[in-house]
C-alpha positions in Angstrom: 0.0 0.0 0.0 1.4 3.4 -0.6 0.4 7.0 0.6 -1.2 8.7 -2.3 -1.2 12.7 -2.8 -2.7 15.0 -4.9 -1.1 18.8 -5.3 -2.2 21.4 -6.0 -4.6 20.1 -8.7 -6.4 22.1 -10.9 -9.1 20.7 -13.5 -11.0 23.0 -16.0 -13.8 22.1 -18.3 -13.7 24.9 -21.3 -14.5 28.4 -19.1 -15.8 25.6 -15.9 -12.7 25.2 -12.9 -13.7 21.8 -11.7 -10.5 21.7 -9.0 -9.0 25.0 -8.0 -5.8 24.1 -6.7 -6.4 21.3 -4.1 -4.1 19.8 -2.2 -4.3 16.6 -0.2 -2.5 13.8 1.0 -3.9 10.0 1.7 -1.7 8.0 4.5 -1.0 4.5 3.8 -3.7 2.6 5.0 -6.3 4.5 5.2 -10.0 5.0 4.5 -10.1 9.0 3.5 -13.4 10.5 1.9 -13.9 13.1 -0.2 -17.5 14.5 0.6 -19.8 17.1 -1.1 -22.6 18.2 -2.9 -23.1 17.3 -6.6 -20.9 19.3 -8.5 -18.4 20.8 -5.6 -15.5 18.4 -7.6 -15.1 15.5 -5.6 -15.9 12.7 -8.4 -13.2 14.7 -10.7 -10.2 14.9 -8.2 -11.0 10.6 -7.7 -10.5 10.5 -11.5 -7.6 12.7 -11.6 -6.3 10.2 -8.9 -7.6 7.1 -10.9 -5.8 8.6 -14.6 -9.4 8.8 -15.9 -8.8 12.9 -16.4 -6.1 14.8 -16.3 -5.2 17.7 -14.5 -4.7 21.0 -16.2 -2.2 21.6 -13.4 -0.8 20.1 -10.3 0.5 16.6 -10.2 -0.6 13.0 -8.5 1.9 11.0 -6.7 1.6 7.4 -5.5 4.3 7.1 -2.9 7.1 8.8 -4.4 6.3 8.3 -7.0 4.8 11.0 -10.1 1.5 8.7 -11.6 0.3 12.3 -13.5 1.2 11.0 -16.8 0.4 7.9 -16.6 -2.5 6.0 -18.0 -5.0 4.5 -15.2 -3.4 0.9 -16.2 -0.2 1.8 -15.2 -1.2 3.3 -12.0 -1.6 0.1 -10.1 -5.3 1.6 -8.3 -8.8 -0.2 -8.7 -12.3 1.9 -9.0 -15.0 0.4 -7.8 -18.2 2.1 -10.0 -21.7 3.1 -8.7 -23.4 1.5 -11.4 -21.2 -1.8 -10.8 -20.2 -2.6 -14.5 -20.2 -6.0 -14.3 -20.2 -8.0 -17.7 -23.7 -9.7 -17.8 -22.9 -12.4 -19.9 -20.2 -13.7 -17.6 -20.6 -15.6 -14.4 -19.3 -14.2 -11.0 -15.5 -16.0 -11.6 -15.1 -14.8 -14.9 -16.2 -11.4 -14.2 -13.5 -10.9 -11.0 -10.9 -12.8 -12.7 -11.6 -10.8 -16.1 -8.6 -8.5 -14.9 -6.0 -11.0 -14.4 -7.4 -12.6 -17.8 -6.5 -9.1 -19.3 -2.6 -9.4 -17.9 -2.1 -12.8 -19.4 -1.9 -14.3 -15.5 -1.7 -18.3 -15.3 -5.2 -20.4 -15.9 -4.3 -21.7 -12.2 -3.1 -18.4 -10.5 -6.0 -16.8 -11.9 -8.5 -19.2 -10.0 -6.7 -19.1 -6.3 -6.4 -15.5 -6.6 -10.6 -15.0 -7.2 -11.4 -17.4 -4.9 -9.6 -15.6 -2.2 -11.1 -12.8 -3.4 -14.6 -14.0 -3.3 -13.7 -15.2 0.1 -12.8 -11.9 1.8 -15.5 -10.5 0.3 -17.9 -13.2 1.6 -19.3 -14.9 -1.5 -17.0 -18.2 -0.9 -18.2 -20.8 -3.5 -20.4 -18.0 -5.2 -18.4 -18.4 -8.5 -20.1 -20.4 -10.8 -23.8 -18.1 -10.6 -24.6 -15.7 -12.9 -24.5 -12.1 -12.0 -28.1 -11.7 -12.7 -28.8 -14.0 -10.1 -27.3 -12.1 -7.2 -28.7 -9.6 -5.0 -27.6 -5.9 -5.5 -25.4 -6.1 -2.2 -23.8 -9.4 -3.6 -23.7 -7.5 -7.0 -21.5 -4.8 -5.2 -19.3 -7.2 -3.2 -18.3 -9.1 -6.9 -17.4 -5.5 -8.2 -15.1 -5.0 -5.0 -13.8 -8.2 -5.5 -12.9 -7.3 -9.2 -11.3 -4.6 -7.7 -8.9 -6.2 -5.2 -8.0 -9.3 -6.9 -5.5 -7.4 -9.4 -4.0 -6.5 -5.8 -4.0 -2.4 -6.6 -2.1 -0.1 -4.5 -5.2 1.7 -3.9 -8.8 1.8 -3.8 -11.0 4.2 -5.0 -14.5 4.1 -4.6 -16.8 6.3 -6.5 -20.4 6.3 -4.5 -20.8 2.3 -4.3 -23.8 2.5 -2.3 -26.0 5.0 -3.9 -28.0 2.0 -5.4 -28.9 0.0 -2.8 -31.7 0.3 0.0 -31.1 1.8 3.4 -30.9 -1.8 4.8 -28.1 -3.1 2.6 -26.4 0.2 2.7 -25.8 0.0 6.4 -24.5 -3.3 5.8 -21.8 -2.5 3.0 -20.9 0.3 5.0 -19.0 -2.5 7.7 -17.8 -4.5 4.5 -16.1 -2.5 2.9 -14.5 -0.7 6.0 -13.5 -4.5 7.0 -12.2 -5.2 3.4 -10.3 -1.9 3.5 -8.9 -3.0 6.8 -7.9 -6.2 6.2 -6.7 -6.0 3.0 -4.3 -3.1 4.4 -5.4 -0.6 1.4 -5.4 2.8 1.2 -8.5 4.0 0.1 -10.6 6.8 -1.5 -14.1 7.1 -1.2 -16.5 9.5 -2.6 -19.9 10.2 -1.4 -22.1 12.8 -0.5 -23.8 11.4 2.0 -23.0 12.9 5.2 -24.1 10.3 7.5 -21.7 7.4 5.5 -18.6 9.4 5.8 -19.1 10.0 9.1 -19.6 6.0 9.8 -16.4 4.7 7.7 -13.9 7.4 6.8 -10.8 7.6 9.1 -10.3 11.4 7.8 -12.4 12.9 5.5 -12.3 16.3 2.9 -15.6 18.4 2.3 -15.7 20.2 -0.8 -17.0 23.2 -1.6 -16.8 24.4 -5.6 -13.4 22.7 -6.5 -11.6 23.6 -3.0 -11.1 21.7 0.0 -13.7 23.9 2.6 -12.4 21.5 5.3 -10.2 18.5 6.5 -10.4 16.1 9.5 -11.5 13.4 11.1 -15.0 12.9 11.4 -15.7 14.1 14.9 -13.6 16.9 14.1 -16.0 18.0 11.0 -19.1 17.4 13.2 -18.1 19.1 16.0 -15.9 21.7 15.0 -16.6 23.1 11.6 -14.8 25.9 10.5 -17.5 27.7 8.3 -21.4 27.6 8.1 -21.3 25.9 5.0 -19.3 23.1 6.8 -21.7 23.1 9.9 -24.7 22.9 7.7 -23.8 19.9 5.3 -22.3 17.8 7.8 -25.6 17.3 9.5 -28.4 19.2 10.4 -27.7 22.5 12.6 -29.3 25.9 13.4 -27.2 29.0 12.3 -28.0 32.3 14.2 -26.1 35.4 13.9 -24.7 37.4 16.0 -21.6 40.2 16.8 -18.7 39.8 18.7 -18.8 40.9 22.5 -15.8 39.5 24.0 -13.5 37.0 23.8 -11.4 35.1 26.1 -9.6 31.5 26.3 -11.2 30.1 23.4 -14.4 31.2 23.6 -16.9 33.8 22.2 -19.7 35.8 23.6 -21.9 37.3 20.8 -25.1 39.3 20.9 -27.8 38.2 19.3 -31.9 39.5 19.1 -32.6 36.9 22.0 -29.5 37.9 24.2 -26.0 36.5 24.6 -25.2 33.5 23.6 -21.1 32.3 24.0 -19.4 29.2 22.0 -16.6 28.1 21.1 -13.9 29.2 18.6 -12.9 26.2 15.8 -10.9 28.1 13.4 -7.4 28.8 15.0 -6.5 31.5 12.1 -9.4 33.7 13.2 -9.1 36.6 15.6 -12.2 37.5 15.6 -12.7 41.8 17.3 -15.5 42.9 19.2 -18.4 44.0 16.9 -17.5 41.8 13.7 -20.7 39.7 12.6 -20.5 36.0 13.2 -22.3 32.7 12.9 -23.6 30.7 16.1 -24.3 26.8 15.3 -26.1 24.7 17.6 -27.2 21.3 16.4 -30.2 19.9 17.1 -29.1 17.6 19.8 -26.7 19.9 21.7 -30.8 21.4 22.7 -32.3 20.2 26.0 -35.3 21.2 26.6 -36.3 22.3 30.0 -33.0 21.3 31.3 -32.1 22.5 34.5 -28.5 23.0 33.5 -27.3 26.4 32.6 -25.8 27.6 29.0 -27.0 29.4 26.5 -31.0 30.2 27.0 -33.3 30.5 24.6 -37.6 30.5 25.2 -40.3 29.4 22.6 -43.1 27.2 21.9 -43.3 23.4 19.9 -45.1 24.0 16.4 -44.1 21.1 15.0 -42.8 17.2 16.2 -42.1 14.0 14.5 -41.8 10.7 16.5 -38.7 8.5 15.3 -38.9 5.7 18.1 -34.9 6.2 19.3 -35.8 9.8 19.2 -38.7 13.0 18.9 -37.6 15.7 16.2 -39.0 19.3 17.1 -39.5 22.4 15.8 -39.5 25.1 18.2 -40.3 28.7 17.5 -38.2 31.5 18.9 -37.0 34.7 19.2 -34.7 33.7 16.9 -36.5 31.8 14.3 -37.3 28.1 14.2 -35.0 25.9 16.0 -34.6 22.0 15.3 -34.5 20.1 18.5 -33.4 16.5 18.9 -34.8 14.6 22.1 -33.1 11.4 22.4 -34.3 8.0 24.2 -37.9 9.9 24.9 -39.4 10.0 28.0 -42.6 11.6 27.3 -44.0 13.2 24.3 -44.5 17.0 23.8 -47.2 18.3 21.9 -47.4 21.4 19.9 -49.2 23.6 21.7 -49.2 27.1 23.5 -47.0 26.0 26.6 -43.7 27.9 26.6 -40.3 25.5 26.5 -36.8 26.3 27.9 -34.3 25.2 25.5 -30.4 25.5 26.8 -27.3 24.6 25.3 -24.1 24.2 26.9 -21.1 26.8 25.8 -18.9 23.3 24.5 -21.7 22.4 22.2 -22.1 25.9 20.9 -19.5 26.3 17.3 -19.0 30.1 17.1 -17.8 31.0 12.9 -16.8 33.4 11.0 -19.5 35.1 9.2 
């Protein structure tokens, strides 16, 4: 497995800048996603990786090695397709061996090597069936096992789960982290689903129109985004705004139409000065509602709710707009209704960003 990098990359359609200069580097071994809306240029940096595009500028390194001019043959990675592209005419053997077929490998080698593919993928003994024959999540674990018989030096996945149902999805999420594991590969995965990355990556980059907007881990990028657009895809969140107070150790008080609130400060390049605007997130969960704690205070009334079992989703209007509440393990049951609520959220849980 090597360490893969891409830097300073920059990919333009015609008058379109698909990748602005991005710059990112993969350890060996590790399951990295890029992560963004359609369009923000994650699927085009994965092909500038694979050798399916070329960059207009910037180079790709596997290692120490320079892959930028070299055709996605020669770059020893594997890309594992949304839509699958498995051969239908071929059975389940012939379609993960088809690579090796394709290198002129031994009759003999050829057949070890898929059956301890279709072994670490779980579909032992699966070879002779036709592809139409499988289930969508068995469909999925053949293309992965296409993938890492031709023993790549990466992986690079390209939104593998989009087509199945929330069920299998779950599942395949623990697969492929476990084949990714085991197989010691280093790993690129593109989605945009927010709640995926956050499951499987080790680190992940969110996008933003062909730049990096942030880098981390996951916890980092849910609990410490450095820009509203960050704290609003990761997850759902309520953005208030506010101005600067004070500041001191960390930590932010800003006025807002409801009084002060204070959070804490995530970007270590900002200074922010007393009376610059800013953005207060509070996610949904990091409300408790008629707590007795202390914290950031806010009063309103329940105008909307929506029972999930494991949890109770409100709305809550305020002085400051609707908030979105999160009540986990329920107790009892709120109902919309004229009753005032005391929501409160502690400073720690409180992201105060640049506006």
């Amino acid at each position: 497995m090597d360490a893969i990098r891409a830097d300073n990359v920059v990919k333009k359609f015609g008058d379109v800048t698909a990748l602005d200069g991005v710059s990112v580097e993969v350890a060996a071994g590790e399951l990295f996603f890029l992560l963004g809306a359609s369009g923000c240029g994650k699927t085009t940096l994965l092909r500038c990786i694979a050798g399916l595009e070329q960059p207009t500028s910037g180079g790709v390194f596997f290692g120490d090695e320079e892959v930028t001019g070299l055709p996605p043959h020669k770059r020893e990675a594997a890309m594992v397709f949304q839509s699958y592209a498995l051969w239908p005419h071929l059975n389940v053997a012939r379609n993960v061996g088809f690579g090796l077929e394709e290198r002129k490998v031994a009759r003999d080698e050829i057949k070890r090597r898929v059956d301890e593919a279709l072994e670490l993928v779980h579909l032992g003994g699966m070879g002779e069936r036709g592809v139409d024959q499988l289930s969508g999540g068995q469909q999925q674990r053949v293309a992965l096992a296409r993938a890492l018989v031709v023993r790549p030096k990466c992986l690079l996945l390209d939104e593998p789960l989009s087509n199945l149902d929330a069920k299998l999805r779950i599942e395949m999420r623990r697969e492929i982290r476990r084949i990714v594991k085991e197989g010691g590969l280093t790993a690129i995965y593109v989605t945009h689903d927010q709640e995926e990355a956050l499951a499987m990556a080790d680190r992940m980059a969110v996008l933003n129109r062909g730049t990096i907007a942030q880098l981390g881990t996951p916890q980092e990028i849910y609990r410490e985004p450095r820009t509203p657009f960050v704290a609003g895809f990761m997850g759902e969140t309520n953005l208030l705004k506010g101005k600067v107070r004070e500041v001191r150790s960390g930590f932010v008080m800003a006025d807002t139409e409801a009084g002060a609130f204070v959070g804490r400060l995530t970007d270590p390049s900002w200074e922010p000065e007393a009376g610059e605007s800013v953005r207060i997130s509070v996610r949904p969960e990091a409300w408790l509602l008629d707590s007795p704690s202390g914290g950031n205070t806010l009063v309103g009334k329940i105008v909307e709710r929506s029972y999930l079992g494991q949890c109770i989703q409100y709305e809550v209007e305020t002085a400051l707009g609707r908030q979105g509440v999160v009540e986990l393990n329920p107790i009892q049951v709120r109902d919309p209704g004229e009753a005032e609520v005391r929501l409160t959220a502690r400073h720690e849980d409180v992201v105060v960003m640049k506006s």
